[in-house]
N, C-alpha and C positions, 0 to 999 in steps of 0.2 A: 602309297603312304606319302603324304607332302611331305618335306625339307625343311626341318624344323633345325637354325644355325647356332650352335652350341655356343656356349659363352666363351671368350678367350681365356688364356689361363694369364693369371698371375703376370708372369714373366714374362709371356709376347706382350702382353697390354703395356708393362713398364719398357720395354724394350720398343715395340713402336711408337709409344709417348719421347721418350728420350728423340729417336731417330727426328722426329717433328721436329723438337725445339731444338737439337745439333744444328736442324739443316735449316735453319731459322724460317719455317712455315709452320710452326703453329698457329700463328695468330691467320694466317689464310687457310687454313684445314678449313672441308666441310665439316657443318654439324654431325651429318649420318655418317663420316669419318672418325669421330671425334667420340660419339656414343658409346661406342662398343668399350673402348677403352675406360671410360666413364664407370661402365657397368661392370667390368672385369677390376678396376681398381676401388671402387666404391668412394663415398665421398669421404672420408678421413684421407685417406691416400693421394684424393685427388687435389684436394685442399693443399696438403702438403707440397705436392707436386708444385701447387700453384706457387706456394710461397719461394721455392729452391727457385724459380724460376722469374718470380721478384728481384730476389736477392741476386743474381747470377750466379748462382752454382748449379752444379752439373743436376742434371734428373736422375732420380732416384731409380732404380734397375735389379726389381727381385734376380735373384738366381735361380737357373731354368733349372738346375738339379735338385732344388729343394724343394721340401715340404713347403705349401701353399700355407697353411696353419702356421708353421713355424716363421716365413716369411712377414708376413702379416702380425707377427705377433713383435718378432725383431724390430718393423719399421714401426708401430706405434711406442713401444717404446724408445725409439730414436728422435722421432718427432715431437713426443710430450717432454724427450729430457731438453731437446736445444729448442730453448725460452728466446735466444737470442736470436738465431732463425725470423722465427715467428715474430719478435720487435719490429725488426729491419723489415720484414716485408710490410708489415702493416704503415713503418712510416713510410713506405718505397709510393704504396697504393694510395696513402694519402694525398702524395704529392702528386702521382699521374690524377686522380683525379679532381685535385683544387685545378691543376693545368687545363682538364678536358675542361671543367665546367667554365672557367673561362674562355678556354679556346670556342664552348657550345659543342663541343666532340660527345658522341656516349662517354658517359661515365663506365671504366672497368668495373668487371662482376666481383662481385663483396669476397674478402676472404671468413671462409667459418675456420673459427680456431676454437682444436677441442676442447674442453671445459677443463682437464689440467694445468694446460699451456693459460690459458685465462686467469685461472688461479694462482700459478705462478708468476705470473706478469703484474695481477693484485697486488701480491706478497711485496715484491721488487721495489713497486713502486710505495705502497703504505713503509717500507722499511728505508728508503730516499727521503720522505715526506718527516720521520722519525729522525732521521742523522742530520737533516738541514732545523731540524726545531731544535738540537741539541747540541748543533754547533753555534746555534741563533742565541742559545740561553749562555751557553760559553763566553760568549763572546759582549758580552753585556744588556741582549738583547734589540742592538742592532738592527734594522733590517734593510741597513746599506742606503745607498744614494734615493733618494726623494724621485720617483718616476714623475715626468712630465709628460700630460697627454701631449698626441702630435700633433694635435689643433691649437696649442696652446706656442709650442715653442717653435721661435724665429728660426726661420732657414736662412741660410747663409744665401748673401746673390751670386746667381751662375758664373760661373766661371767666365773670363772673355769681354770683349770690347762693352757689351749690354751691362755687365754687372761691376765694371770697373768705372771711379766717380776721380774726375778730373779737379784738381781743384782752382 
């Protein structure tokens, strides 16, 4: 009978994921390294993972003693409640990747955020959008200083022997 390799459980897969990014080689881990873990975590968790690891916070590490079900159920509720997580990473990845595409680096792999966190992040922002129109009517209707495109308005001359005018 062939050797057919069972899937890791739960809590080695969070536990060798973790051990990676500690030991700052995830981003040089092989793929066929990387896989197993992938499959053992599924992609909500990995996703998550991803973001904790945007952000700099520790990776996420079910407990070996626990129920796989109950584990899994714990961490999606932990991840769809911190909205603010999930903000941070997305501006984190934004920023590594305006840098890549200038540098001409690959672009980082996209983060999937699950459709709660989306929703929430929705909310946050249409209810931001709501307090600034209603501080805007408050306030007389305002809408502050006159913006000037940057094609338009005069830069000051460089600082230094070049931009100083003798007279």
């Amino acid at each position: 009978m062939p050797y057919v390799p069972q899937p890791l459980a739960l809590a080695i897969a969070t536990r060798d994921y973790a051990r990676l990014v500690d030991a700052g080689s995830f981003d040089s881990a092989r793929p066929s390294a990387l896989r197993p873990l992938w499959e053992a975590m599924g992609p909500a968790i990995w996703h998550w993972q991803y973001a904790l690891r945007l952000t700099g916070q520790t990776a996420w590490r079910a407990r070996p003693d626990a129920d796989e079900r109950r584990e899994r159920t714990l961490v999606h509720l932990t991840m769809t409640r911190d909205v603010d997580t999930w903000e941070r990473a997305m501006r984190r990845l934004d920023a590594i990747a305006a840098r890549a595409r200038a540098l001409g680096d690959p672009i980082p792999d996209p983060l999937a955020i699950p459709r709660e966190v989306r929703e929430a992040i929705d909310a946050r922002q249409a209810a931001a959008l709501e307090r600034v129109a209603r501080r805007q009517g408050r306030e007389g209707g305002t809408d502050g200083p006159t913006l000037v495109p940057v094609e338009v308005r005069p830069f000051p001359p460089p600082p230094g022997p070049a931009g100083s005018v003798d007279p």
